[in-house]
C-alpha positions as a Markdown table, in Angstrom:
| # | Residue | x | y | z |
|---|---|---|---|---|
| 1 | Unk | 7.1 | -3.7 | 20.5 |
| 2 | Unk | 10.6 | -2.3 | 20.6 |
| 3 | Unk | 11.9 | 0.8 | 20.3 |
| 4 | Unk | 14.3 | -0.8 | 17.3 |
| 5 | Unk | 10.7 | -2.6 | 15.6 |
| 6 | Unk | 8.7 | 0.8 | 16.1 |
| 7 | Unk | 11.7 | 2.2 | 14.1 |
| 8 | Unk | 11.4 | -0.4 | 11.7 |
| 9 | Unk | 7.6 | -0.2 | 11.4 |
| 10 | Unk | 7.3 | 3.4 | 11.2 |
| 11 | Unk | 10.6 | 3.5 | 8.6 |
| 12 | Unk | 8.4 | 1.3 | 6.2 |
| 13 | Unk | 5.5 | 3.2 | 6.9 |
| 14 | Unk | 6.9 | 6.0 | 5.2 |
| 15 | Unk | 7.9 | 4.3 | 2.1 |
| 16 | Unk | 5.0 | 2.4 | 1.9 |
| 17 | Unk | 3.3 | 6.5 | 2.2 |
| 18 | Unk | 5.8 | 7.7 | -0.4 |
| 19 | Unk | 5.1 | 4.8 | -2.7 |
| 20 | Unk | 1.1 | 5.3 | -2.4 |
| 21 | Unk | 0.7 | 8.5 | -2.6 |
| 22 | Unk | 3.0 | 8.2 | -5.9 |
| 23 | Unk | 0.9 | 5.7 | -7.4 |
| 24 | Unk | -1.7 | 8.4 | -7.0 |
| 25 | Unk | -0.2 | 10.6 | -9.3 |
| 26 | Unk | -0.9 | 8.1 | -12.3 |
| 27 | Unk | -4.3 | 6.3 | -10.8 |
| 28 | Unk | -7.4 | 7.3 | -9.1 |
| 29 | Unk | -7.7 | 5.7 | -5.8 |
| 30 | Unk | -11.0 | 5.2 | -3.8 |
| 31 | Unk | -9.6 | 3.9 | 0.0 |
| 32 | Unk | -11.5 | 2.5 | 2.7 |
| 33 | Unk | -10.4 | 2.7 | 5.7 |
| 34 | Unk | -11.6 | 0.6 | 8.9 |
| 35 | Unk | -14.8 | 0.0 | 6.8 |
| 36 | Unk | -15.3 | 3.2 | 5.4 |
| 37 | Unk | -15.0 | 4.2 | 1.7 |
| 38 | Unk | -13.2 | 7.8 | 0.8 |
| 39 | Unk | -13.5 | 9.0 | -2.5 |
| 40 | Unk | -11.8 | 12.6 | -2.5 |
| 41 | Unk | -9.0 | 11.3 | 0.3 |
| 42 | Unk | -6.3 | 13.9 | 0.4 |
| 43 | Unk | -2.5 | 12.9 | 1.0 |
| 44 | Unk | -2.6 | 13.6 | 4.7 |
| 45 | Unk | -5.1 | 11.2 | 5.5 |
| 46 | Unk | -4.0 | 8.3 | 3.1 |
| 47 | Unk | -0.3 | 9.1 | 5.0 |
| 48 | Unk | -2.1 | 8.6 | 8.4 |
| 49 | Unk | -3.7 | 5.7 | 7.3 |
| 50 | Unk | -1.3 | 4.1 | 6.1 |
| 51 | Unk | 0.9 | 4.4 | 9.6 |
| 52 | Unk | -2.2 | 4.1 | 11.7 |
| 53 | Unk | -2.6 | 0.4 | 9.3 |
| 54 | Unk | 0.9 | -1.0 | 9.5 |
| 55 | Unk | 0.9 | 0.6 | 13.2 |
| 56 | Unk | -1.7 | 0.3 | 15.6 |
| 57 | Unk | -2.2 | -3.6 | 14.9 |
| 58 | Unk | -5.9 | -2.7 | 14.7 |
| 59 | Unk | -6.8 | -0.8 | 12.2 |
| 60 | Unk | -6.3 | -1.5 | 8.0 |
| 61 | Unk | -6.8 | 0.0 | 4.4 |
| 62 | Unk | -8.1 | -1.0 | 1.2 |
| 63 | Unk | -7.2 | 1.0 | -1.9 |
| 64 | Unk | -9.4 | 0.1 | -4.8 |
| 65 | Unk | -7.6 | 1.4 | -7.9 |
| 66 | Unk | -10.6 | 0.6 | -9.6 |
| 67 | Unk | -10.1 | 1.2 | -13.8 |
| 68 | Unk | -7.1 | -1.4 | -13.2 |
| 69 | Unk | -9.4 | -3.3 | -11.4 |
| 70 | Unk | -6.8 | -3.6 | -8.6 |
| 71 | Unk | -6.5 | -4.2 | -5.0 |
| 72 | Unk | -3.8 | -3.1 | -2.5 |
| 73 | Unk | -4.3 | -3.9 | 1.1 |
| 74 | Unk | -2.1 | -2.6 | 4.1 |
| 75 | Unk | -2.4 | -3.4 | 7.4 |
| 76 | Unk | 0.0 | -4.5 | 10.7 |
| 77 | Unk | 2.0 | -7.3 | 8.8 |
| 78 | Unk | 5.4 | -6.6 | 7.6 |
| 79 | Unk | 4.1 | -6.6 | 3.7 |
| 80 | Unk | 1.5 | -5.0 | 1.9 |
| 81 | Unk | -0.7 | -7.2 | -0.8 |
| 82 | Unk | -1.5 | -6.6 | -4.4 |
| 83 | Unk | -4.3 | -8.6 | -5.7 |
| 84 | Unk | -5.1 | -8.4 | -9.8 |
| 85 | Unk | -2.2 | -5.5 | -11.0 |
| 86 | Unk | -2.3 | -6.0 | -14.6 |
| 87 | Unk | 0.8 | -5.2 | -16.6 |
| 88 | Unk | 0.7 | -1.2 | -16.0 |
| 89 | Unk | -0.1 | -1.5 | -12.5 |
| 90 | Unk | 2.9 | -4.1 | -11.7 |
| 91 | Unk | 5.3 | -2.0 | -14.0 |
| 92 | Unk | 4.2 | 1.3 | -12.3 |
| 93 | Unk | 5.0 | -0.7 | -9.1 |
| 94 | Unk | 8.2 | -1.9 | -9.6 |
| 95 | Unk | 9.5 | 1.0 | -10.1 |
| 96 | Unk | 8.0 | 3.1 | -6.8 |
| 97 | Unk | 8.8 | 0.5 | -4.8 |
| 98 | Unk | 12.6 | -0.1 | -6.0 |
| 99 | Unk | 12.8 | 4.1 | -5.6 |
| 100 | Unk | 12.1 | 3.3 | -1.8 |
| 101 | Unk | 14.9 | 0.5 | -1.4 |
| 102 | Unk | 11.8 | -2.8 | -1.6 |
| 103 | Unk | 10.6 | -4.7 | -3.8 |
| 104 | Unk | 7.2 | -6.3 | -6.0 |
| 105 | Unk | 7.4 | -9.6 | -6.0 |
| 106 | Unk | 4.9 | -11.5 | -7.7 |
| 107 | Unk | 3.9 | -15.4 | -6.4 |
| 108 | Unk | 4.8 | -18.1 | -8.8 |
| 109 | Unk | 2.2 | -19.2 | -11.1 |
| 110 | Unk | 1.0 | -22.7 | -10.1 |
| 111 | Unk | 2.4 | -25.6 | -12.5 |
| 112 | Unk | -0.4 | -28.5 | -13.4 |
């Protein structure tokens, strides 16, 4: 890619980081990373894992944050997925993610 797109990529990377390793503060993650689970991950790796995911176009992370029974996957696409947040989790979310200038958006729910 670019120099301007690396920019871009590794500019989100960071807040994706900063907004992560928040979410830490008031969860318990378990990661796994290119197949691997981590229980006692410390900041530095979830940081490198999170800009080697959204990065090297090969490589991605799961975070489990498992007493919400949540889901948040990151890899080399320009978003990162939140599958089952319940109300805490989306909350929690919103507000991390608007401190780092994005935003949660949630898909709208299918009409029968």
């Amino acid at each position: 890619p670019s120099d301007f797109v690396r920019n871009r990529m590794e500019s989100f990377a960071y807040k994706i980081t900063n907004v992560i390793l928040k979410l830490r503060c008031y969860f318990s993650i378990t990661c796994c990373f290119n197949g691997k689970w981590h229980e006692h991950d410390s900041s530095c790796e979830i940081a490198e894992w999170i800009q080697a995911s959204l990065t090297s176009g090969d490589d991605y992370l799961n975070m489990l944050l498992s007493d919400e029974n949540t889901l948040i996957t990151v890899s080399d696409d320009l978003y990162v997925a939140v599958y089952n947040p319940d109300e805490n989790v989306k909350r929690m979310l919103s507000v991390l993610v608007k401190s780092e200038g994005l935003f949660f958006r949630e898909p709208e729910s299918e009409k029968c």
